[in-house]
N, C-alpha and C positions, 0 to 999 in steps of 0.2 A: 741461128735458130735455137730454141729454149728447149732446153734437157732437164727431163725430170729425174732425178736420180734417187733412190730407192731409199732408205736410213731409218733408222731406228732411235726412239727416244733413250736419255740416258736420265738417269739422276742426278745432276749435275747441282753445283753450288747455288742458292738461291741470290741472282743478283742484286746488289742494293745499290744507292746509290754509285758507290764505286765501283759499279759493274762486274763483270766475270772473272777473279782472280785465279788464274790455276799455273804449276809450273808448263814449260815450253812444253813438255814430252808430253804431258795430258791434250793440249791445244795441237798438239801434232797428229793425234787420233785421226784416222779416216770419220771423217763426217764432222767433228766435235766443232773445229772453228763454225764449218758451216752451216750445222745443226742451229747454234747460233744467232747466227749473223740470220737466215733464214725465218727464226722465230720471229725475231725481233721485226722482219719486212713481212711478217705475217699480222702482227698488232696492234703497229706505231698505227696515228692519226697521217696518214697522206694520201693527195689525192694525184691522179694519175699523171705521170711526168711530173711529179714532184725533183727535185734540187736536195741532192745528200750531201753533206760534208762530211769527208775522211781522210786523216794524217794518224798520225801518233808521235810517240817518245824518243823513235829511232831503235827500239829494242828489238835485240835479238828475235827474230821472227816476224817484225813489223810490214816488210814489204811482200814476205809470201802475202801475210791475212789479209792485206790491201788489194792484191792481185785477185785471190778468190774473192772478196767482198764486191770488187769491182764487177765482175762475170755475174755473181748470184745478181746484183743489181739491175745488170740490164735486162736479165729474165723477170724481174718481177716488177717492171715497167716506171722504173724514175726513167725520168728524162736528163738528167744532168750529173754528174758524180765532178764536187770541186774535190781537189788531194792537192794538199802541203809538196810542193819542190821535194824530191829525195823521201815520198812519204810522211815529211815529216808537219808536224801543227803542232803547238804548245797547247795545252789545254784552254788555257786565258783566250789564245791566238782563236783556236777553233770556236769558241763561244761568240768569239767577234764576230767572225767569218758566217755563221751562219744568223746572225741577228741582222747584217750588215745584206747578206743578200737573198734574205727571205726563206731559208732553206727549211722544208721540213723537220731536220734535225741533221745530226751529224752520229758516225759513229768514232769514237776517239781508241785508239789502240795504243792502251799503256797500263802498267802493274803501281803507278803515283811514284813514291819514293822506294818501293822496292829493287834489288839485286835484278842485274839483267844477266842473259848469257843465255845459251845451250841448257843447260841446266840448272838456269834461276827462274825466274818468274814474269808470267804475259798476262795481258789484260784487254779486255774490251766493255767499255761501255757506252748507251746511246744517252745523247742528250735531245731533247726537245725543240721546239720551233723558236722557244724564248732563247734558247740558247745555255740553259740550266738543266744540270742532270734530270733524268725521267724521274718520275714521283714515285712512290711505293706502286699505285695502281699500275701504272705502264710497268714496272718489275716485277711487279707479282705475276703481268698477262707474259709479261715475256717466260718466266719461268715453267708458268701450267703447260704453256706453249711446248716448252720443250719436254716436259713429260709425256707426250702426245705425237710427238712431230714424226710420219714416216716419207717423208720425201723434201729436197731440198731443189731446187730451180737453177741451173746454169746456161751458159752459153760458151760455145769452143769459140772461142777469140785468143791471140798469142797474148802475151802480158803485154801491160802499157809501159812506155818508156818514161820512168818517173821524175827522171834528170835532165827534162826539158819542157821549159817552159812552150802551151800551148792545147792545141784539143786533138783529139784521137777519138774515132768514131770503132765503138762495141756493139755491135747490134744497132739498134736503135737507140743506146745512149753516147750520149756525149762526155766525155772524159775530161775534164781542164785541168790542167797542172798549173797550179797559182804559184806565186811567189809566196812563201812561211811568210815571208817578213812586214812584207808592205805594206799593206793594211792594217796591222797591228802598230805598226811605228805610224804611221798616221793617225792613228788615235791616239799614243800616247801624247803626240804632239798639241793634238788638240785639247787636251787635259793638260799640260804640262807647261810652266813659261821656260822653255830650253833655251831662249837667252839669257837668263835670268844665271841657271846653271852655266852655259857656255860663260859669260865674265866671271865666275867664280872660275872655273878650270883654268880660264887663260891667266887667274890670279894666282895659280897656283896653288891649287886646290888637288888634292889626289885620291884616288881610292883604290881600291880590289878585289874584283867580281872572280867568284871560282863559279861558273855554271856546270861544273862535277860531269864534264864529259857527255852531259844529257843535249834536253832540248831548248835548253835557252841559249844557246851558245851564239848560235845564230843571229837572232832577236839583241842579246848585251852588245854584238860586237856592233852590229849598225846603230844601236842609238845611242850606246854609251862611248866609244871609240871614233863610228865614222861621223855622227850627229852631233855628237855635245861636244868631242874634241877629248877626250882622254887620251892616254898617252895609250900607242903600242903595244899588247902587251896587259893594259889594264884589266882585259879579261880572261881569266887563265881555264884554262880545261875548256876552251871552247868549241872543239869539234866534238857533234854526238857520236858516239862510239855504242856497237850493239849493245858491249856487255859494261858500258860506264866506267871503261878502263879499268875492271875491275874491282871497283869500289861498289859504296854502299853509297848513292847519290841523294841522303835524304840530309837535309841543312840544318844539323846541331853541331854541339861542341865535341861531339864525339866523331862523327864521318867526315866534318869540314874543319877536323882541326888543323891544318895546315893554312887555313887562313884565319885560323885563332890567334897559332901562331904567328903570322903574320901580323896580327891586330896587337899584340900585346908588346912587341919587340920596340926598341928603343926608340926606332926610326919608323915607327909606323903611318900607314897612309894617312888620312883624314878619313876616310871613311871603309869600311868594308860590308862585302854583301852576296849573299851566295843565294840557287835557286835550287829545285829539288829534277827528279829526273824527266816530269810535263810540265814544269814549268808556272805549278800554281801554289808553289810556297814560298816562303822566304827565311833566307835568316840576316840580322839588320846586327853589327855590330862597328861601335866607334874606336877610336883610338885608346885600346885597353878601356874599354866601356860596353861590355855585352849587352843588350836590349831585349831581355826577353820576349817572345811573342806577343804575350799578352799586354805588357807596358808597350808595344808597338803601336798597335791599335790605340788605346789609350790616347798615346802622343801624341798620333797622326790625325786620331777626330781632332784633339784641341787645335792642331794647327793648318788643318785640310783646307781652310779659306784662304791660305795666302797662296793654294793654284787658283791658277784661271777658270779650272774646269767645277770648282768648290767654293767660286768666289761668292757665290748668294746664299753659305750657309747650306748647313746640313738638316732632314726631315727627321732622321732619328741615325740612335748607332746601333747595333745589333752584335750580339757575343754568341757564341756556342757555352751550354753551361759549365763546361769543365774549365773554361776561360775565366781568370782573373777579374774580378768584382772594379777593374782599374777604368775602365771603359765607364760603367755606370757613375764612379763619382763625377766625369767630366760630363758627361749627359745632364748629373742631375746642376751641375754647375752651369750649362750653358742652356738650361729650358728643354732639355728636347728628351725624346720619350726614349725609353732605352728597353732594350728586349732580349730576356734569357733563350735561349732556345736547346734543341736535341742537338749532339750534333751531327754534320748532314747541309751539305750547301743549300741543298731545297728548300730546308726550313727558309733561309735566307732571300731564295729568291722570291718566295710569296711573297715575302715584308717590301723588295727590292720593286717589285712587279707593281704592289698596290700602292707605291712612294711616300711609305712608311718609314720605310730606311735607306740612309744614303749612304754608309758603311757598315763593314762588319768583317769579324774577325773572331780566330780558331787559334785555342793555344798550340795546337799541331803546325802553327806558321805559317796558318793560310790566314789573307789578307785580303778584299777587294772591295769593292765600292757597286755602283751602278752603270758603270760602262758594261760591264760582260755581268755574265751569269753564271760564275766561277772564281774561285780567291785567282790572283796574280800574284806572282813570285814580283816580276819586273817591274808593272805597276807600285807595289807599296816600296821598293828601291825608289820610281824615281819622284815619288811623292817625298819620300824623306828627302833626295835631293833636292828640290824644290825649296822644302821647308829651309834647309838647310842656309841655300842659296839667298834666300829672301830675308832670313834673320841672320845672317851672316854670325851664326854661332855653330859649338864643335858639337858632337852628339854627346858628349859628356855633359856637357853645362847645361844645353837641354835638358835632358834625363833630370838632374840636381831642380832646375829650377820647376820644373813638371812635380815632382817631388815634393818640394817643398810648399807648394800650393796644395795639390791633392792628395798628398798622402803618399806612402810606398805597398804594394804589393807586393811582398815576399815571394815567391812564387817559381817552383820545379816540379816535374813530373818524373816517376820513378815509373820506369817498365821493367815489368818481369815477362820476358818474352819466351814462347816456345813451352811453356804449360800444359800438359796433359790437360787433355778439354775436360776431363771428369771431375778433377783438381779443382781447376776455375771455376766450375761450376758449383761445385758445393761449398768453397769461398762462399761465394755470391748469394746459395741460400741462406746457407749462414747468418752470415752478415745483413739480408734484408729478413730475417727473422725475429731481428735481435732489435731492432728499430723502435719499438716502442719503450724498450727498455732504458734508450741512450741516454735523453734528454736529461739532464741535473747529474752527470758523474762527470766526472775532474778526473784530469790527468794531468798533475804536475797544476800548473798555472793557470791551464786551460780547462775550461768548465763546458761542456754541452749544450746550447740551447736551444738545439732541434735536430732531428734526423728526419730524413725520408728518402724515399724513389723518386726519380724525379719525376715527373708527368707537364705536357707543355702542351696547353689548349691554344690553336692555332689560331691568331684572330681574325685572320684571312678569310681562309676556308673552313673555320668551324671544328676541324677535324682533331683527336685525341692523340699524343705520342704516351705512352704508358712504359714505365720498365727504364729508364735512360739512363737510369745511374743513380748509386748510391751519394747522397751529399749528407755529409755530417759539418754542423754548424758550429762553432764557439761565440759565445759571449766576446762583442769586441769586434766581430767581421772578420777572424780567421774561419779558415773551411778547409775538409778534405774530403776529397769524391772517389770512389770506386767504378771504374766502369772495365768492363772486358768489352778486347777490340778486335775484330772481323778484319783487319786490314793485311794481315802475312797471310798464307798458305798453308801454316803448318802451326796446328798446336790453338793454344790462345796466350793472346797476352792479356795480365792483366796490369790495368794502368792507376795509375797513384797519384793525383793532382795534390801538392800544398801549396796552402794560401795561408800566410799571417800578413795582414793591414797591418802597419803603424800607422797612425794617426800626424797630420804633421805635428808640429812639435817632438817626437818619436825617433827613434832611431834608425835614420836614414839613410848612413853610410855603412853598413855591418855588410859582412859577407853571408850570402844566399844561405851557404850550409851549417853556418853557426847561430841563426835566425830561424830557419825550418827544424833545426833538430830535436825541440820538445813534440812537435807536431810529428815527425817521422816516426818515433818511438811511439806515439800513442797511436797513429793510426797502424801500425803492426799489430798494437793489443789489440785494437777494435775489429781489425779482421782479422786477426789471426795468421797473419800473409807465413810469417816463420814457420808455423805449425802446422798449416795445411801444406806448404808447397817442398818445404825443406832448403828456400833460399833466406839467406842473410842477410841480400845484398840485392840489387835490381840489375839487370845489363846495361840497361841504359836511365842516363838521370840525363834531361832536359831542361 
């Protein structure tokens, strides 16, 4: 029977794309999950018995908000609730899963690459019938929503047993406990030629997946261990753990250096590959050959035809604009239209939707194509495998010969994280104050010859993205961008993108930070980062 229970609005963060970030003890509040969860089944587009999809990251709190999500549900009259085995769905996974069987939408519960625990960081957010996060308009209804909301909807039912596969009846919904796995490993399959990889493994081919105690752990060990045939072992931190075994599960050289280490050492694998804590990032490194995100993409369009699932060619590729310019020379090399964007998967999936674009890629290590409606961690691992397989070359020589055609992108991003928000903000006027002034001053080597905010007219749906980021331009196709990022809980970061192009013929084999360091220095002058913030230095470089 459906309970109305009484609640009051809160002020709560304005969700975006990446949904409701806040730490556990905030989403532990009497009402706050459910306030919510509640809005959101007060807004979406569904019609009556509609099919919800819900899992998450495996984080700390994950299987309460599942349990209430499940109750408010069958009050508010879905007819179906699928949820990932143990709670759990990859982001990539659940994008499938609700493209695959029609579902209204799905709600995913997870904080992306941030700290899990008691005392780190929960997340929710809803994705769409396409199976791509909700658009600004469904965030914004959800948000007014909660400004407003005084009653949330349940039903007394005990909790569902989430460690068994099968259906449980809530009220009048139906509850099915899917397998995480299966249906995302049958798509990769269908995308992928894993005999292809399978004779390279059985040749003696090796690699090293750390899935950082999250949600891939699952998903690596059946297709890369029990399907392609790797060795035992070949995926390490494979059981998700609430709090990520106490780490920081997001895939650079900073939280996954242990399998840097591992990549760099004498006797290293052939290939290494890590995923972040939902399962929709990557980090892609060779034997003492790191790949940066953005040279990932790049790579992967030029040689995305030798899968099956790729083999009639790509309609376009598509970047986020703080991404690497590496993507577009293989675009403009191979005929096909190429597209700056905000970043924000959505942007992507309009392109994805109106098959405009057939990849695309975030220097933050998100990666995916037109299977799901979401980057994939796994996905772009087994595309490089793939590639890999079929050219029977190392990622190192790749990389060189990719290079030596297109050119190199220099390219690291510096975070200053944890910044008094009042800080980053006056950064930021600053600095988009100062814009017209840029153009024709030099620093050092580099000369100016253009500045702006970015703005991205949507060719889809028509609609304006304004504000997205500082891009400051060099003569020559070097660039540095400024953006502050909404993605921690606490504080702002702000983020530092450099890009220097060589040209081929150019200096191809330098190392990243004796290449980037005329740019570093000047984009300190240009915004002032030292003098507003009182850092020297960034926490994190990528």
């Amino acid at each position: 029977m459906t309970r109305t229970v009484p609640s009051t609005p809160y002020s709560g963060q304005k969700p975006g794309t990446s949904g409701l970030r806040k730490k556990v003890k905030v989403f532990q509040q009497d009402n706050y999950a459910e306030n919510f969860v509640q809005a959101v089944f007060d807004v979406v587009e569904r019609t009556p018995g509609s099919t919800l999809v819900l899992g998450g990251d495996g984080r700390y709190h994950n299987r309460t908000v599942i349990q209430q999500t499940i109750r408010i549900a069958a009050a508010n009259g879905y007819g179906k609730v699928l949820v990932g085995k143990g709670g759990i769905l990859s982001t990539p996974a659940a994008s499938n899963v609700i493209r695959k069987y029609g579902a209204s939408g799905g709600l995913i519960l997870s904080a992306s690459h941030n700290p899990g625990g008691p005392d780190e960081d929960f997340g929710i957010k809803y994705n769409i019938a396409n199976g791509g996060p909700a658009p600004e308009g469904v965030t914004d209804a959800i948000y007014a929503r909660t400004q407003t909301i005084d009653r949330w909807l349940t039903v007394d039912a005990p909790d569902v047993d989430l460690d068994t596969l099968g259906t449980t009846q809530v009220g009048g919904l139906t509850v099915e406990v899917i397998d995480s796995v299966a249906d995302y490993a049958a798509l990769m399959e269908a995308l992928f030629d894993f005999n292809a990889i399978r004779a390279v493994v059985q040749s003696g081919f090796t690699m090293s997946f750390d899935a950082m105690s999250a949600v891939t752990g699952p998903y690596a060990t059946e297709i890369l261990e029990n399907r392609l045939g790797f060795a035992k072992g070949t995926v390490r931190n494979g059981v998700p753990l609430e709090d990520f075994g106490g780490h920081h599960p997001d895939p650079n050289m900073v939280h996954a250096h242990e399998l840097f280490e591992t990549m760099m050492a004498a006797d290293a694998p052939d290939f290494g590959a890590a995923s972040d804590g939902d399962g929709d990032r990557n980090l892609i490194v060779g034997r003492h050959r790191f790949i940066t995100p953005s040279d990932s993409l790049a790579m992967l369009a030029a040689n995305a035809h030798l899968a099956p699932g790729y083999a009639s060619g790509l309609k376009g590729i598509a970047r986020s604009m703080p991404t690497s310019a590496a993507a577009d020379r293989v675009a403009e090399a191979m005929g096909l239209p190429a597209f700056e964007t905000p970043t924000g998967w959505k942007f992507f999936g309009n392109l994805l939707d109106a098959g405009m674009a057939t990849i695309c890629g975030e220097e933050s290590a998100g990666t995916g194509s037109d299977h799901v409606r979401e980057k994939d961690g796994l996905w772009a691992v087994l595309l490089w495998l793939n590639i890999l397989a079929v050219r029977k070359i190392s990622v190192d020589a790749l990389a060189r010969e990719h290079w030596a055609k297109f050119g190199r992108n220099y390219y690291a991003r510096h975070d200053y994280e944890a910044l008094p928000t009042d800080i980053a903000d006056a950064l930021m006027a600053e600095l988009k104050d100062s814009l017209a002034a840029l153009p024709g001053k030099s620093f050092g080597s580099l000369e100016i010859a253009e500045a702006d905010n970015f703005a991205y007219l949507d060719p889809v749906d028509g609609s304006t993205s304004s504000n997205q980021g500082v891009r400051v331009l060099f003569v020559g196709g070097s660039r540095v961008v400024f953006r502050l990022s909404g993605t921690g809980t606490e504080g702002a970061t702000l983020r530092v993108y450099l890009e220097r192009y060589e040209p081929v013929g150019g200096d191809l084999d330098r190392e990243t930070p004796d290449m980037l360091a005329e740019l570093i220095s000047a984009a300190d002058e240009i915004a002032g980062i030292a003098r507003h913030t009182g850092r020297t230095a960034p926490d994190v470089v990528t």
